[in-house]
C-alpha positions as CSV (number, residue, x, y, z in Angstrom):
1,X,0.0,0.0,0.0
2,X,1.2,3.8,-1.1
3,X,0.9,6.5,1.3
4,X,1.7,10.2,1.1
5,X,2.3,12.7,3.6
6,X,3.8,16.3,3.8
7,X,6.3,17.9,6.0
8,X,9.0,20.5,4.9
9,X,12.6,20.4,3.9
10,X,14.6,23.7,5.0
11,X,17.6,25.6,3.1
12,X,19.0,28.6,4.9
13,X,16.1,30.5,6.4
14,X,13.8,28.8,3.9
15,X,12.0,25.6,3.6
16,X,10.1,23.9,1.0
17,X,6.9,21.4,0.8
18,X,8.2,17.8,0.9
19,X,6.3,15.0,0.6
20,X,7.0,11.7,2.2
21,X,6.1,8.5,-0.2
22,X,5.9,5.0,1.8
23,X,5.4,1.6,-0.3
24,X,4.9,-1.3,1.2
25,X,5.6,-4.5,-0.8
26,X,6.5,-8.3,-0.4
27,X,9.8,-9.4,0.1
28,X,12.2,-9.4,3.3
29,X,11.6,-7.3,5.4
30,X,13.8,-4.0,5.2
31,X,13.3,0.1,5.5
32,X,15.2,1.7,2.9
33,X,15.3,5.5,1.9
34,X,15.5,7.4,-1.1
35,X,15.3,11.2,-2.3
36,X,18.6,12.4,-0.7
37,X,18.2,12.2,2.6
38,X,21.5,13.0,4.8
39,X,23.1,10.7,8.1
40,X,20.0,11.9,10.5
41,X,17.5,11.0,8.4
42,X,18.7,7.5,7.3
43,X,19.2,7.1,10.9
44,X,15.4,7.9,11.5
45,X,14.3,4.7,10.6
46,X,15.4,2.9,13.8
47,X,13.9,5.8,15.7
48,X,10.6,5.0,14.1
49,X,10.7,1.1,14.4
50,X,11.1,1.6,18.3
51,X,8.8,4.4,18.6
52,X,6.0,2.4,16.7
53,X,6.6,-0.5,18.4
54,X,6.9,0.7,21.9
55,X,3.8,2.8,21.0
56,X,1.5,-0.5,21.4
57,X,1.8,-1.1,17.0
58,X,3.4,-3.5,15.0
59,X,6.0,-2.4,12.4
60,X,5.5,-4.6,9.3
61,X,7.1,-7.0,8.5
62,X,7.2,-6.1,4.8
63,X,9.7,-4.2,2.5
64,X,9.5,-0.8,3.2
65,X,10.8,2.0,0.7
66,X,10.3,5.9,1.8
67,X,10.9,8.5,-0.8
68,X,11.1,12.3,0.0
69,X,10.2,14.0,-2.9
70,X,11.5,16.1,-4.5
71,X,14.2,13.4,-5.1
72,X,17.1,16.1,-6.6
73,X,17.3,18.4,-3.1
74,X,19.2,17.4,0.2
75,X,16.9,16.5,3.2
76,X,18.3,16.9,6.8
77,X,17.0,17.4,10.3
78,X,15.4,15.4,12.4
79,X,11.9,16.4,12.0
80,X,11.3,13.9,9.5
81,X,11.2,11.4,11.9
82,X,7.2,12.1,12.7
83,X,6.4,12.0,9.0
84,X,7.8,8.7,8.4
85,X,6.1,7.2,11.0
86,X,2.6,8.5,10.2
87,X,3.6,7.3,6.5
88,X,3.9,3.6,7.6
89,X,1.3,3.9,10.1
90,X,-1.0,5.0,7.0
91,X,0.5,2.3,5.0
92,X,-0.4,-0.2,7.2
93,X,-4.6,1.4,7.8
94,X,-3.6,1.9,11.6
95,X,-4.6,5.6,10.1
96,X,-6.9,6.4,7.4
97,X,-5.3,8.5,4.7
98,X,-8.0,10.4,3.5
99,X,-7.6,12.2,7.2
100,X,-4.0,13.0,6.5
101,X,-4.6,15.3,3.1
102,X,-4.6,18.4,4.8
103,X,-1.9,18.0,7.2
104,X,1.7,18.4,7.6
105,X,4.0,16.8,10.2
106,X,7.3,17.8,12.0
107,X,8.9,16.3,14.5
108,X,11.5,14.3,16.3
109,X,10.6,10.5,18.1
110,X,12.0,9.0,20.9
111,X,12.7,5.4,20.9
112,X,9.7,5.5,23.7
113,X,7.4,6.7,21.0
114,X,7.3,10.4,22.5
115,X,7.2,13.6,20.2
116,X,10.5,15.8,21.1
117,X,11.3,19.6,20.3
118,X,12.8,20.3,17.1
119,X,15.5,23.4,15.9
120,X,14.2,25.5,12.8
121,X,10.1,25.1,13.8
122,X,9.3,28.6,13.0
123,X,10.9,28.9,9.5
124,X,9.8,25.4,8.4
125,X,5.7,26.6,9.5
126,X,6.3,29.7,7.0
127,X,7.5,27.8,4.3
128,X,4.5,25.1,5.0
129,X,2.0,27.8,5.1
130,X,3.0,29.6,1.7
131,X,3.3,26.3,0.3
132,X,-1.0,26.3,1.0
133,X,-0.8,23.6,4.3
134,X,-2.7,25.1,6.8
135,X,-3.0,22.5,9.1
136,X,0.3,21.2,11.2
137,X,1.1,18.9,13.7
138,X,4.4,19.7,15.6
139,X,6.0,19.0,19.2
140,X,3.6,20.5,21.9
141,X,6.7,22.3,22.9
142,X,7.0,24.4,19.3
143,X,3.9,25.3,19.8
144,X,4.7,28.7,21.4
145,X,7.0,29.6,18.8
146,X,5.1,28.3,15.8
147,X,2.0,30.5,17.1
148,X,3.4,33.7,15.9
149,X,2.8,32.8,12.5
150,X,-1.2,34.0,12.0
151,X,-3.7,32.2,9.5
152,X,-2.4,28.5,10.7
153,X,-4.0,25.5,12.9
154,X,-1.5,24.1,15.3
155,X,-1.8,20.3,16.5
156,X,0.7,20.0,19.4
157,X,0.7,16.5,19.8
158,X,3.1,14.6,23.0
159,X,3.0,10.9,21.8
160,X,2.9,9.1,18.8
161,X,-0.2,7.1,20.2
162,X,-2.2,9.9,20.7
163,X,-1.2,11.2,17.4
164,X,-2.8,7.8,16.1
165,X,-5.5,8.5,18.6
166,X,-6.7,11.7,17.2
167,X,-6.4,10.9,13.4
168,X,-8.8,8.1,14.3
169,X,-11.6,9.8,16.1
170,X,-10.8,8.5,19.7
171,X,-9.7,11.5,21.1
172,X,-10.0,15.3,20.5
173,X,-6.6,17.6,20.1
174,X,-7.8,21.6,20.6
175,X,-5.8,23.9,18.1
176,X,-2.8,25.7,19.8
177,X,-3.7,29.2,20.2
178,X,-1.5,31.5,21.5
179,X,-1.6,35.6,21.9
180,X,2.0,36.3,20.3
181,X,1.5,40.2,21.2
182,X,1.3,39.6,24.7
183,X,5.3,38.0,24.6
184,X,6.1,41.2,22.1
185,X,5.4,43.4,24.4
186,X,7.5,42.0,27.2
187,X,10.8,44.8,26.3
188,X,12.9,45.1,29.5
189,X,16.6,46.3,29.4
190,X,18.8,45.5,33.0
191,X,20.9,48.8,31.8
192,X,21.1,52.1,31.0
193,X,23.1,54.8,30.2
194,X,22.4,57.0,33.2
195,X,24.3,54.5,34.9
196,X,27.4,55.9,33.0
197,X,29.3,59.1,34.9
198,X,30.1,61.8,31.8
199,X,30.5,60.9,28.4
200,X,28.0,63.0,27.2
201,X,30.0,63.3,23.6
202,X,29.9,59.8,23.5
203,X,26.5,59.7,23.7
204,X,25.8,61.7,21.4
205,X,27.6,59.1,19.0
206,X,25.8,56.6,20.0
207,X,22.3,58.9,19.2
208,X,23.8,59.4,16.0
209,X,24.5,55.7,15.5
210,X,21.3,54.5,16.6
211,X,19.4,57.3,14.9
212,X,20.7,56.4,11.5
213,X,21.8,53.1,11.7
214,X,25.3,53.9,11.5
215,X,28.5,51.5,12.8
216,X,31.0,52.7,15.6
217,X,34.3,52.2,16.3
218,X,35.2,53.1,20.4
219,X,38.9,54.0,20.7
220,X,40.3,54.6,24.4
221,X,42.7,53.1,27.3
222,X,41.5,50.3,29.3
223,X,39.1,51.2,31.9
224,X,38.0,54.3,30.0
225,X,34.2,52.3,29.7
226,X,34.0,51.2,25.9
227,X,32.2,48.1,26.7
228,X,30.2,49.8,29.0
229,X,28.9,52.2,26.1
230,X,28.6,49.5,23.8
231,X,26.8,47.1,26.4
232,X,23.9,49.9,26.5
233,X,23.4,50.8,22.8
234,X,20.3,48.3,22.6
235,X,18.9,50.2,25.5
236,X,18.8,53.1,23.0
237,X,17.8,51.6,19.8
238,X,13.9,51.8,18.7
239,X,11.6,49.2,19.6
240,X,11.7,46.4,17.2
241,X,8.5,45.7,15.2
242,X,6.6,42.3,14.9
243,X,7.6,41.8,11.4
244,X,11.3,42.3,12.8
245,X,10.9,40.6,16.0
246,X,9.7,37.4,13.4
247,X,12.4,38.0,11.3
248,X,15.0,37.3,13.7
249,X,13.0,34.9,16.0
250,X,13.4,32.5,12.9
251,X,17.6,32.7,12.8
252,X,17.0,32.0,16.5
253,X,15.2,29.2,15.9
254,X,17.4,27.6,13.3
255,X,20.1,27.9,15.4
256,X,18.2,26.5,18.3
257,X,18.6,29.5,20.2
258,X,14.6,29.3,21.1
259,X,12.4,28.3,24.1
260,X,9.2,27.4,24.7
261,X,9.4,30.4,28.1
262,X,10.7,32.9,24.7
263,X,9.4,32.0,21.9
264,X,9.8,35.4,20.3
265,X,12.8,37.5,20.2
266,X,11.6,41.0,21.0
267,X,14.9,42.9,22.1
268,X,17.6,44.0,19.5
269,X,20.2,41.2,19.7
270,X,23.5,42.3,21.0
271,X,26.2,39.7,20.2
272,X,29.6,40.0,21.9
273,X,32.0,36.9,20.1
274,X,35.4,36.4,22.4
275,X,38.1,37.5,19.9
276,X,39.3,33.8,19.6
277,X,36.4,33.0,17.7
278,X,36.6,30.6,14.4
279,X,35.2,32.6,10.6
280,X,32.6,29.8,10.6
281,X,31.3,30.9,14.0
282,X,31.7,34.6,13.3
283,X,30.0,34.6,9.6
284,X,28.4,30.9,9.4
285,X,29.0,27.6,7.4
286,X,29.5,24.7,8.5
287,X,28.4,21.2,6.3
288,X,25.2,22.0,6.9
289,X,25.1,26.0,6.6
290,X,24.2,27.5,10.2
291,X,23.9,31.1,10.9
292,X,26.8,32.6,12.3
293,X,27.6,35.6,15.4
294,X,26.9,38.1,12.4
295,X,23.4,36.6,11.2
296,X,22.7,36.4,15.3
297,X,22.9,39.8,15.5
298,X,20.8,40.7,12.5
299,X,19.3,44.1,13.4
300,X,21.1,44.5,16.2
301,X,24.4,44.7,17.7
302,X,28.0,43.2,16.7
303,X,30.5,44.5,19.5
304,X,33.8,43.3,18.7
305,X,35.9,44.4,21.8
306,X,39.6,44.7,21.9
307,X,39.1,44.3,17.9
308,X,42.6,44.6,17.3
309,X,43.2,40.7,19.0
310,X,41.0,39.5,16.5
311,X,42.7,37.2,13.9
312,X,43.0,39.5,11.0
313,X,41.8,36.7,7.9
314,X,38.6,36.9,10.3
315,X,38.0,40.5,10.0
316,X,38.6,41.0,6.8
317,X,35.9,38.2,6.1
318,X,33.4,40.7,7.3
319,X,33.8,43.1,4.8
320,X,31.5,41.9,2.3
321,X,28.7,40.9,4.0
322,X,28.8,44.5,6.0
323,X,28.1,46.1,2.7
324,X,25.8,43.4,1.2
325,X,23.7,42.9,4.9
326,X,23.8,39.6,4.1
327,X,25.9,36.7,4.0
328,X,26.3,34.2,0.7
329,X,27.1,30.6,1.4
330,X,28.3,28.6,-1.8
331,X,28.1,25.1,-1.1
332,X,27.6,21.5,-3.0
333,X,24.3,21.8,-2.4
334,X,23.4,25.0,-3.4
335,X,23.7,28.9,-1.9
336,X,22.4,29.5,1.3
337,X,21.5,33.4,1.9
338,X,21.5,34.7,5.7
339,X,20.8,38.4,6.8
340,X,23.1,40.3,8.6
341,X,21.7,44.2,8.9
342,X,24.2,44.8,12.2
343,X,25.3,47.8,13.5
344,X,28.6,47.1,14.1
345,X,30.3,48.0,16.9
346,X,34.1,47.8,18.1
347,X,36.0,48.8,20.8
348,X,40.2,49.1,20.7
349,X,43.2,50.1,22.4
350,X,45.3,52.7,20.9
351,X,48.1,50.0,21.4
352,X,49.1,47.0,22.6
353,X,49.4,48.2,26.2
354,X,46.7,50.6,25.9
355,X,48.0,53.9,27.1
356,X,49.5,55.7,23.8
357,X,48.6,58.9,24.3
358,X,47.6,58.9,27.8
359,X,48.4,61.4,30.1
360,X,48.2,59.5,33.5
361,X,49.8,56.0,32.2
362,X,53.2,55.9,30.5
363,X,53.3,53.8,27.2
364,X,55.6,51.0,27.4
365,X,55.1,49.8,23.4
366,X,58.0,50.4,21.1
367,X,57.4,51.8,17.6
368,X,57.5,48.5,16.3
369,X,55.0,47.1,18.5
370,X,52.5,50.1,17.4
371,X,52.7,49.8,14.1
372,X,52.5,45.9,14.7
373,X,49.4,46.2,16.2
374,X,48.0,48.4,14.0
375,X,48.4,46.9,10.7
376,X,45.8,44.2,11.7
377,X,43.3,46.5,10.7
378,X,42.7,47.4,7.3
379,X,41.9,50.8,6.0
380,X,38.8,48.6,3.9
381,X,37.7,47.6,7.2
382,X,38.0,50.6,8.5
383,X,36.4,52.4,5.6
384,X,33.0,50.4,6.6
385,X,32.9,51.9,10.2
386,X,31.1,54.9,9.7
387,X,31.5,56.7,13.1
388,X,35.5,56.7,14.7
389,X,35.4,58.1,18.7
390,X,37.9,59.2,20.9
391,X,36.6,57.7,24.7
392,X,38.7,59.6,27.0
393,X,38.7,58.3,30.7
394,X,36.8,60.3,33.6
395,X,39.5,61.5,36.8
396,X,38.6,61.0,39.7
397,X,37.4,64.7,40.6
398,X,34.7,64.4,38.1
399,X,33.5,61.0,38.8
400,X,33.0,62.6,42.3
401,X,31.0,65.5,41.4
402,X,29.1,64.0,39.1
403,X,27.6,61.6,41.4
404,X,24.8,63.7,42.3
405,X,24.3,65.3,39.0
406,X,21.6,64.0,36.7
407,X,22.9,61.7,34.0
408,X,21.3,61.3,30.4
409,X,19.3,58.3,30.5
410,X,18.5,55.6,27.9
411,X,14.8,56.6,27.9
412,X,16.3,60.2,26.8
413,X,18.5,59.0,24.4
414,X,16.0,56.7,22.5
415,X,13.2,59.2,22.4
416,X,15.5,61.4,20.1
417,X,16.4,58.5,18.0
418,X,13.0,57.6,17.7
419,X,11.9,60.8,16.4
420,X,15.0,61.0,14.0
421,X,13.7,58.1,12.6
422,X,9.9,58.5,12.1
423,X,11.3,61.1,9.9
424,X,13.8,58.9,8.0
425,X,10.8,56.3,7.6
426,X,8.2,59.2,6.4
427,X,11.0,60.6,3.7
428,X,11.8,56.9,2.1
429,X,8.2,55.4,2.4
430,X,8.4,54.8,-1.3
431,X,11.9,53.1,-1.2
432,X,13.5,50.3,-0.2
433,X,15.5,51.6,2.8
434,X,14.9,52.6,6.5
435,X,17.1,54.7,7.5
436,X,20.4,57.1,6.1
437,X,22.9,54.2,6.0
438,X,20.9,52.7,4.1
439,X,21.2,55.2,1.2
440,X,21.9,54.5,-2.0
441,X,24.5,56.8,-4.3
442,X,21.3,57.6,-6.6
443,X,19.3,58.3,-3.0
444,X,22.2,60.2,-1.6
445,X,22.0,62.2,-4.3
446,X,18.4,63.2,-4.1
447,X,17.7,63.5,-0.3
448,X,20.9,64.6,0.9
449,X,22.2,68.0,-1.1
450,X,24.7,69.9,0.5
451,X,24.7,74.3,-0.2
452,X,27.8,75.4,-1.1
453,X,29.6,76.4,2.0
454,X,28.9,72.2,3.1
455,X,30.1,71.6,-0.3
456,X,32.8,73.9,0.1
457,X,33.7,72.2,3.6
458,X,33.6,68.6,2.0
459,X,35.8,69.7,-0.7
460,X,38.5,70.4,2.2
461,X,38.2,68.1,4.0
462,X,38.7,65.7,0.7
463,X,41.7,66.9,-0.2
464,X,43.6,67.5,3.5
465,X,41.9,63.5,4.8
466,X,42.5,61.9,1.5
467,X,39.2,60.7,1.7
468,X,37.6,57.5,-0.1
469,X,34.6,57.7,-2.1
470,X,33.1,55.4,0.6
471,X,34.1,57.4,3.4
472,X,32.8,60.1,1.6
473,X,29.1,59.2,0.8
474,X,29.8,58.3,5.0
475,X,30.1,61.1,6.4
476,X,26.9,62.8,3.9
477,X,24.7,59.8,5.5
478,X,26.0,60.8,8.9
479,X,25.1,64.7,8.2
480,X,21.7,63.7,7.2
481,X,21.2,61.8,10.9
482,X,22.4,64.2,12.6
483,X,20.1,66.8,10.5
484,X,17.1,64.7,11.4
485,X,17.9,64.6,15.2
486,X,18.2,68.5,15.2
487,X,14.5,68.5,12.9
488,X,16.5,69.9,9.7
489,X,15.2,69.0,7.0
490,X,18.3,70.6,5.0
491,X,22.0,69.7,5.7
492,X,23.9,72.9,7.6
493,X,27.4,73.4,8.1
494,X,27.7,72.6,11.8
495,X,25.9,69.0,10.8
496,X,29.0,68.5,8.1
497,X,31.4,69.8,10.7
498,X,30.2,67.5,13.7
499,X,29.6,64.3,11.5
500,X,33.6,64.9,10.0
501,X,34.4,65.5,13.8
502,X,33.8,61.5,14.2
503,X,36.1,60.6,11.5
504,X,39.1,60.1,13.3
505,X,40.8,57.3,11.7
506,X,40.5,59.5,8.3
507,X,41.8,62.3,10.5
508,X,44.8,60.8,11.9
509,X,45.1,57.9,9.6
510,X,48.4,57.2,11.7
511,X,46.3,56.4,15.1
512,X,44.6,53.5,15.4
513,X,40.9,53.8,13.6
């Protein structure tokens, strides 16, 4: 007897319809598979005898071939074990297929015949439900994350008996429902930047950063709070919105990341990867392409700290998918596309023992050692940073007497990037882009013109910086931003001045930045 049942195959951040063929004929008993299926899905098979078996059914004693069509595309994950099972069960009438039309199954067995948690739920749903299946049976516990997606019925099903149970009319499983809005709105931050003693020109960067999207690079002596500025720029950044909160929720959930206590990102990632960290973890791969530290922190943060210690083949990796916001695996078995619209941000020492320049700590590094260190970073890398900042460390006078000063708080901070960016969002409603980094050169040209005395500035500064055409079209994006958060809607001089003010590595190409 034929059988055929649907579950979903995924690539990347996508996933496609697969159906599961089971034929049952004479001959020696024997399970084989066909239709590409990699090491954890030929190993399903003795999953499924036991589960079946120890679920109170008898496996056949039959030959048993299982095809996953389509037969040319690479199936992997264990979430096929569920649809196997159901396949032979229907092959053998312990469930009647004409109940199993509208339905697609994921999910992993035990040998015990119980229904486990799977990686990857959410993206495989999406891909089910554009494919036109609106009904799904998944592990109770991917039920929370699966409920985000809206227009779908959710099965969450425990056991393989009760499974068998339900699709026979002897018991009764309810739809999952879940109020996804209700997680959203849970947004609480442990930090914020009223917890940091002066730096108020820092934080102004990082309004500029956050208001337009822009990346930072945090230059100072140890101790001088770079990671504590960095730590606190979600605090700052604007709420993200469902479709954003989804969008990320589903790298999360690919890279198992996910719980069924949060089953919805709803706070900007911020990723912090130890500077020892492999290009595979940093950017992705693997055999089977996973998201990497970069794709984690998709519309979010990157902080690299002490981003001179990284291994230098590693940063330059970065380059491409910084200016592409995504990141392009090539593999055997096809390209595998993962987003990666970060705000990148990275702290450094001026040199390798951190006090060049300093006027309370003596520099012990010889010129050698300085330059040594410096040459790790390329001025391409470099180039991509948009915002380069001085963090000078607070004395001890003014620590004191700024205790019982007022502080600018997160709260304060955000409201003004907010604002800076209902306008960005109002002025490109009819393009594809958010906010000024975004900005194309034919975009650049239309929504930011500079009057001549900018112009006259710009031309300048070209000429004395040896600016790139890159660094360039940077520091326009950064004038618009800074525009915005003053309510401009024209670029002035002392918007061009302040935004070339956070150019330092174009300004002293011979410091570090």
């Amino acid at each position: 007897m034929l059988s055929r049942i649907y579950t979903g195959a995924l690539y990347g951040l996508d996933s496609k319809l697969v159906s599961v063929e089971t034929d049952l004929s004479p001959g020696l008993p024997s399970l084989s598979m066909v239709g590409l299926p990699d090491l954890t899905v030929r190993e399903a098979k003795e999953r499924i005898r036991a589960a079946i078996i120890n679920s109170g059914f008898q496996f056949p004693a039959k030959r048993i071939t299982i095809n996953l069509s389509p037969a040319n595309t690479k199936k992997e994950g264990s979430h096929f074990d569920l649809p196997i099972a159901v396949g032979v069960l229907a092959s053998i009438g312990m469930i009647q297929e004409e109940n199993l039309k509208e339905y697609a199954f994921i999910g992993e067995l035990s040998l015990a015949g119980d229904i486990n948690r799977i990686d990857g739920a959410l993206p495989l749903i999406i891909g089910l439900k554009e494919s036109g299946v609106n009904k799904i049976v998944l592990p109770k516990d991917n039920a929370p994350e699966a409920s985000l997606i809206k227009g779908i019925d959710l099965y969450p099903v425990q056991k393989l008996a009760d499974l068998v149970d339900y699709f026979n009319g002897a018991i009764q499983i309810t739809p999952y429902k879940e109020n996804a809005k209700m997680v959203y709105n849970k947004n609480i931050h442990s930090m914020d930047y009223a917890e940091v003693a002066g730096q108020e020109s820092i934080k102004r960067a990082v309004t500029i950063c956050c208001a337009g999207g822009h990346g930072m690079l945090l230059i100072g002596p140890p101790g001088s709070g770079k990671s504590m500025i960095a730590k606190r720029i979600p605090t700052v950044m604007p709420k993200m919105t469902y479709e954003e909160c989804l969008e990320v929720t589903k790298i999360y959930s690919i890279g198992g990341a996910l719980s069924k206590e949060h089953p919805l990102v709803t706070e900007r990632p911020f990723r912090s990867p130890h500077h020892t960290v492999s290009g595979a973890a940093l950017i992705g791969g693997g055999k089977k392409p996973m998201p990497g530290e970069l794709s984690f922190a998709h519309l979010g943060v990157l902080f690299l700290d002490e981003l001179a210690e990284f291994n230098t083949h590693i940063l330059e990796m970065l380059r491409q998918p910084l200016e592409d916001c995504s990141v392009t695996l090539a593999r055997a078995g096809g390209t595998f596309n993962f987003p990666c619209q970060v705000m990148l941000v990275a702290a450094s020492n001026p040199c390798p023992c951190g006090y060049l320049g300093s006027q309370t700590h003596e520099c012990t590094c010889s010129q050698a050692q300085i330059n040594h260190y410096r040459s790790k970073l390329s001025g391409p890398l470099l180039d991509r940073i948009d915002l380069h900042v001085q963090v000078m460390p607070m004395d001890y006078e003014f620590l004191s007497q700024h205790k019982a000063k007022a502080r600018v708080s997160s709260s304060e901070m955000r409201n003004q990037v907010e604002k800076a960016r209902e306008k960005q969002i109002r002025r490109y409603k009819n393009y594809s882009v958010l906010f000024n980094s975004q900005l194309t050169p034919a975009l650049l040209n239309k929504f930011c013109r500079l009057n001549p005395e900018c112009e006259a500035i710009m031309d300048a500064s070209f000429k004395k910086l040896g600016l790139s055409a890159r660094a360039y079209s940077r520091i326009i994006k950064i004038s618009r931003t800074i525009a915005d958060l003053e309510d401009s809607d024209t670029i002035d001089t002392i918007h061009v001045a302040e935004a070339l003010s956070y150019r330092l590595g174009d300004r002293k190409r011979n410091e570090l930045g």
